[in-house]
N, C-alpha and C positions, 0 to 999 in steps of 0.2 A: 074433860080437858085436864091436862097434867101442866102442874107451873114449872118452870123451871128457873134456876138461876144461873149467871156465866159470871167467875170472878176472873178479873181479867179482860181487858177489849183493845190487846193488843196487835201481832198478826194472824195469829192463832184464834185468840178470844173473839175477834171483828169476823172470820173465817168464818165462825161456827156461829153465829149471828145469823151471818149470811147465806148461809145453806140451811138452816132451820124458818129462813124467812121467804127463800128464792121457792120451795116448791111445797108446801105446807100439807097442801091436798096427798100428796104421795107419802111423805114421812106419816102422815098421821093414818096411812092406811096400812105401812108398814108396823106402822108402833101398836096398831089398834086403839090408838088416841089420839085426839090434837093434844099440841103441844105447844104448851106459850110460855112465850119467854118472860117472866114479871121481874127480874131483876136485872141490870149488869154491874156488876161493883167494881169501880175502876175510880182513882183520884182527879183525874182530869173528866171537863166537860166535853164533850161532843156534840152543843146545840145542832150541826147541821146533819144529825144521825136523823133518819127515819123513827130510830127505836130512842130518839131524845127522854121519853119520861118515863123510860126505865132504869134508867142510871141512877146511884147512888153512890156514896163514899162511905156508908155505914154497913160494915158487916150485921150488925146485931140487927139488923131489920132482915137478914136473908136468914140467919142461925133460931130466932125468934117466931120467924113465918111459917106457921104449922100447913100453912097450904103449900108450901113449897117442899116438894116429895125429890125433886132431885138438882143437884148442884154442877158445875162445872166447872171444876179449879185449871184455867189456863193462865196463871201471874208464872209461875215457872220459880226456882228457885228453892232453898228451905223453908225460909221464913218470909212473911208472914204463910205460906202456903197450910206448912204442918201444924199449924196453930189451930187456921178454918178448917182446912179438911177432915183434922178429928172433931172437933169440936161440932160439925156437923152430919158426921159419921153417931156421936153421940148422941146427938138431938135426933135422930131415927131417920136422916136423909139417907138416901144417893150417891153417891159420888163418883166425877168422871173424871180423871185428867191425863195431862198429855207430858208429865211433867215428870221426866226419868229419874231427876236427880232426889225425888222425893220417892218416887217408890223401889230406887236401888237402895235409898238409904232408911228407911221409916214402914218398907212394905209389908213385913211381917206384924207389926203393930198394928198399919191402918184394917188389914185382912182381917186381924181378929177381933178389933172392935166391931169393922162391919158381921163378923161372925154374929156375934153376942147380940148384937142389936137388932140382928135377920133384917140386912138390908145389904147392898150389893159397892162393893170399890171397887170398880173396872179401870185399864191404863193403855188400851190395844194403841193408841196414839204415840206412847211412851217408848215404843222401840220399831223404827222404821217408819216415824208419820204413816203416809197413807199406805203403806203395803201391810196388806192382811198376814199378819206372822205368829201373833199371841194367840188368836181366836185358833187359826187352826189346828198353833200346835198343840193345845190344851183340848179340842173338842175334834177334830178332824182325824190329827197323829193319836189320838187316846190310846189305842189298841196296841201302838207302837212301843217298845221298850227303845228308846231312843239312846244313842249311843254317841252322838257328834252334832255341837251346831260348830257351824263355823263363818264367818260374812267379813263384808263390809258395810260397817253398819253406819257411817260419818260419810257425807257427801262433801263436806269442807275439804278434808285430807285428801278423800276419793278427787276432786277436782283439781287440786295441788298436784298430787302425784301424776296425772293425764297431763298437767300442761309439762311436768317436768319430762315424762318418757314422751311425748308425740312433740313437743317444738321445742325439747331443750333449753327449757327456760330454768332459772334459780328458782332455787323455794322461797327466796326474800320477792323475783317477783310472780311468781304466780304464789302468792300470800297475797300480796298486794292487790293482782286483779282478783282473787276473791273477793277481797273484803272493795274495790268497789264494784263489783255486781252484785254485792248482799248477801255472798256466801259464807260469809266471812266475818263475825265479829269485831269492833274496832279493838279488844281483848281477846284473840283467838285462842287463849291458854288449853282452855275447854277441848277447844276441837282437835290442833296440834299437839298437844300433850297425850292424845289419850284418853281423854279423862270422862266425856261424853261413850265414846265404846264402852270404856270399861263399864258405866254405870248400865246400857242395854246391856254387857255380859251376863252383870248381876241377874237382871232380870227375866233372861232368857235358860240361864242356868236354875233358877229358881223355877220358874215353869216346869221345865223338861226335869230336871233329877229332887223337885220336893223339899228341897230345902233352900232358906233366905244365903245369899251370899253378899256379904258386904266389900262396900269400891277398895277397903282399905285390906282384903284378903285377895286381890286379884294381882300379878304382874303388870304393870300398865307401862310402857315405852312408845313415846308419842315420834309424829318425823320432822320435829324441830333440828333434830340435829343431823339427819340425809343432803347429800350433798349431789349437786347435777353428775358430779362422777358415777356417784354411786347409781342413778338410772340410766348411765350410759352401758355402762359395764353388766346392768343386769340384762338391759336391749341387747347388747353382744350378745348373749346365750339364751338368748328369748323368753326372758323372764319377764315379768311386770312386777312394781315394786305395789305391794300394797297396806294401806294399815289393815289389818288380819285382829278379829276378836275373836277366840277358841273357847269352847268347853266342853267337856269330853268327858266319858265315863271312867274311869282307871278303878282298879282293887279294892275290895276291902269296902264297898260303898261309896269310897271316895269319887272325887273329881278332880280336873284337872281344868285350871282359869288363867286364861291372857291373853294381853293384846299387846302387837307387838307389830310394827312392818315388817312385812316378810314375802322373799321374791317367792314369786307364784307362777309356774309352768304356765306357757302357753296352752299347753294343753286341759290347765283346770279349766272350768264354767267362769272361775271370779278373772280371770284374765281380763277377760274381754268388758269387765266392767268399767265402765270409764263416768268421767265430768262427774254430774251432783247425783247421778243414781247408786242405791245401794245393793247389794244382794245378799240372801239367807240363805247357805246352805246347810238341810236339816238332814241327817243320817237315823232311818230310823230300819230296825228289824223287819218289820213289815214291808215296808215301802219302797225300802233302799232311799237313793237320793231324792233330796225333794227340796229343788231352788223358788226363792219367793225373790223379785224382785219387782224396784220400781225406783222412783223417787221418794230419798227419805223424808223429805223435809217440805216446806211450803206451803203457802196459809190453805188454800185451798183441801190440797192432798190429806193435811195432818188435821183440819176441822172434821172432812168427811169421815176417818177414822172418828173422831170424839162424837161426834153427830150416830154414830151407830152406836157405840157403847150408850148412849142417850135412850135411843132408841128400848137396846135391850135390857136399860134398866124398867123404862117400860112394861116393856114385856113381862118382868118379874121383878113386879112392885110387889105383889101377895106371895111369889115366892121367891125365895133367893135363889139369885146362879151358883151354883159353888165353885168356889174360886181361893184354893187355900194353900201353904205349905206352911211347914215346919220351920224353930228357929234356927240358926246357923249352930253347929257345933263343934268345938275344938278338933282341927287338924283333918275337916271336912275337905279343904281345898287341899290338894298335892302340892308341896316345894316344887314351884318349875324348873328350877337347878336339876332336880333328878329325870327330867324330862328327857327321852331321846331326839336331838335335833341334827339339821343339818346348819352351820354358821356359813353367813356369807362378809369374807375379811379383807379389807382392803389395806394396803400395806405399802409405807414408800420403804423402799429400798437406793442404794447406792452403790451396789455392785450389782453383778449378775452371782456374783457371792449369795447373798441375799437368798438368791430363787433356791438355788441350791442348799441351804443353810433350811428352810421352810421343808423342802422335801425331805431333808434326813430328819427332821423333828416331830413330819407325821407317820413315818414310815415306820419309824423306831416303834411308834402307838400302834402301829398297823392302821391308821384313820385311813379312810378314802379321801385323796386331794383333788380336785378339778382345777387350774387355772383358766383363768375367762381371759377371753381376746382382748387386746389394750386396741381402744376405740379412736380413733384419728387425733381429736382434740384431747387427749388423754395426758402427761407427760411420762417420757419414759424413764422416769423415776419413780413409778410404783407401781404396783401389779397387784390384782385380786383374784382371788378364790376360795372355793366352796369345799368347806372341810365337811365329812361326816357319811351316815348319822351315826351319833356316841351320844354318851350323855352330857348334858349342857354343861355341869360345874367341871366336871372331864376335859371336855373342850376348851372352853374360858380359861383352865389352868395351864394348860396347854400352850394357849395362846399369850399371856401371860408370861411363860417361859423362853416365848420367841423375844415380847419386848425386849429384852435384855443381850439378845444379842447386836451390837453394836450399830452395822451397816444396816438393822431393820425397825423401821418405827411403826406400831399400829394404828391406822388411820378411822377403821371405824371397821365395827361387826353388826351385824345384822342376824337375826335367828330365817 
């Protein structure tokens, strides 16, 4: 029998309780062990828990417990997280968690202590709860020299953006009905900023190209500031808005990292993604496209994910999985300014001057212009379209040079 401990008995933490208690016989045929759970380290009490005298509020009785071979950090956050999880990386546990913002920012350390110490930091929960995406792409895509992920990796944004393009609702309220149906944070900063993507970026870039990427080398442009215009007007020309996380192989060893909403053809795979599900798509030499989807998030979903990582620490207690990359190095990540893109610009104007004023300013560049159809409830005081593809700082300067001419204001750009 293998002990195990869960810090954290949150949605998540209570999740993976749950599924390690709901079918014992079958994990423990899976694992080649039973598996019990001897701690749950959380501040509050739970008397009406079945697993009531497991519970503790003392870390050092779980960091101290030489019977206990593997850990489960599901509290989420830096701290106290990165305190325990080395610290019991060091004491020669296990460790599993589900907790992105720790291993976008700490994951190259926690790796190499688990190195040294020949014991295993797994995080498959970490980017896309329950959809299988790290395991594959590290042991399935192996063979593959990978060249593109690209998703929707935020079910928050993802459900925002579906109520904005299908019932033309504001982002103030479908934010609102997120947050109350529970998709939603009462501080949505995280989800609507970006800042969640960006951290799966990290992680999934570091997977596939070998080296750690950190949140604060990535472009991150969250859809706090998209307006119901702006998914009308993409609906005209049958786009979907969506937040978009990239990374990509470009020259020289480099890569190329960002997240950013960006209208998506009807004819991609991530179109049709809607409400709280996410999608991966992995571009690799071998395989060509290879979409993973599901639901990212939810106690269930994202415990079952931590629950195998459990599992195959199991599996290889006397040997370690390897599971390693390199640490980040100067000017690793490409300047996304030199990015080739296409911009989507919305613009009020006050004449038909205007339209005509936009056309001689791309033309002069030789850019490709598109105007998109102005949509019923639109007003015909501004007009948008879809300049490129050139290069981004190119464009933006471009763009830039239009504010200035009088009868035109720039209302907002999108990549």
């Amino acid at each position: 029998m293998i002990d195990v401990a869960i810090m954290g008995h949150g949605v998540v933490g209570s999740g993976v309780a749950e599924v390690l208690t709901k079918h014992p016989d079958n994990i423990a045929a899976r694992a080649g062990e039973a598996i019990n759970i001897k701690y749950i380290l959380d501040l509050r009490d739970f008397p009406e828990s079945p697993l009531f005298d497991r519970f503790t509020t003392d870390f050092e009785r779980i960091v101290n417990d030489k019977d206990v071979r593997i850990v489960a950090e599901l509290m989420g956050g830096l701290e106290p997280a990165y305190t325990f999880v080395k610290r019991c990386l060091l004491a020669g546990k296990s460790v599993v968690t589900s907790n992105k913002e720790l291993v976008a920012a700490k994951g190259y350390e926690l790796l190499s202590i688990a190195k040294a110490q020949n014991v295993n930091f797994l995080f498959e929960a970490s980017v896309g709860g329950g959809i299988p995406i790290l395991r594959p792409l590290s042991q399935c895509m192996a063979a593959n020299e990978i060249d593109e992920i690209m998703g929707i990796l935020n079910g928050t944004t993802n459900f925002i953006l579906t109520k904005m393009i299908s019932e033309n609702m504001s982002f103030e309220d479908a934010l609102k009905m997120a947050q109350e149906l529970g998709y939603a944070e009462k501080d949505p900063t995280a989800d609507v900023g970006g800042h969640d993507t960006c951290r799966k970026v990290c992680i999934l870039a570091a997977l596939a190209f070998g080296k750690h990427v950190y949140p604060e080398h990535i472009y991150t442009e969250g859809i706090e500031n998209l307006n119901l215009c702006d998914a009308q007007y993409a609906s005209s020309a049958d786009y979907a808005i969506k937040l978009i996380g990239r990374v990509a192989r470009a020259q020289d060893n480099r890569i190329t990292a960002t997240v950013y909403p960006a209208l998506v053809s009807s004819d991609s795979q991530l179109s049709s993604v809607n409400d709280v599900f996410n999608a991966v798509l992995v571009r690799g030499d071998a395989t060509g496209d290879v979409l993973f989807y599901g639901k990212g998030a939810g106690k269930l979903p994202t415990a079952s994910a931590v629950v195998a990582d459990i599992i195959d620490c199991v599996k290889h207690l006397e040997a370690r999985k390897y599971l390693f990359w390199e640490d980040y190095s100067d000017g690793y990540v490409c300047d996304h300014n030199n990015d080739v893109v296409n911009l989507y610009v919305r613009a009020g104007i006050e004449s038909e001057q205007a339209v005509t004023a936009i056309k001689k300013a791309f033309d002069h560049k030789d850019i490709s212009l598109d105007f998109l159809c102005l949509p019923p409830l639109i007003s015909k005081k501004e007009t948008a379209f879809i300049c490129g593809p050139f290069v981004e700082k190119d464009l933006r300067s471009l763009i830039e040079q239009i504010k200035d001419i009088k009868v035109i204001s720039i209302l907002h750009v999108i990549d």
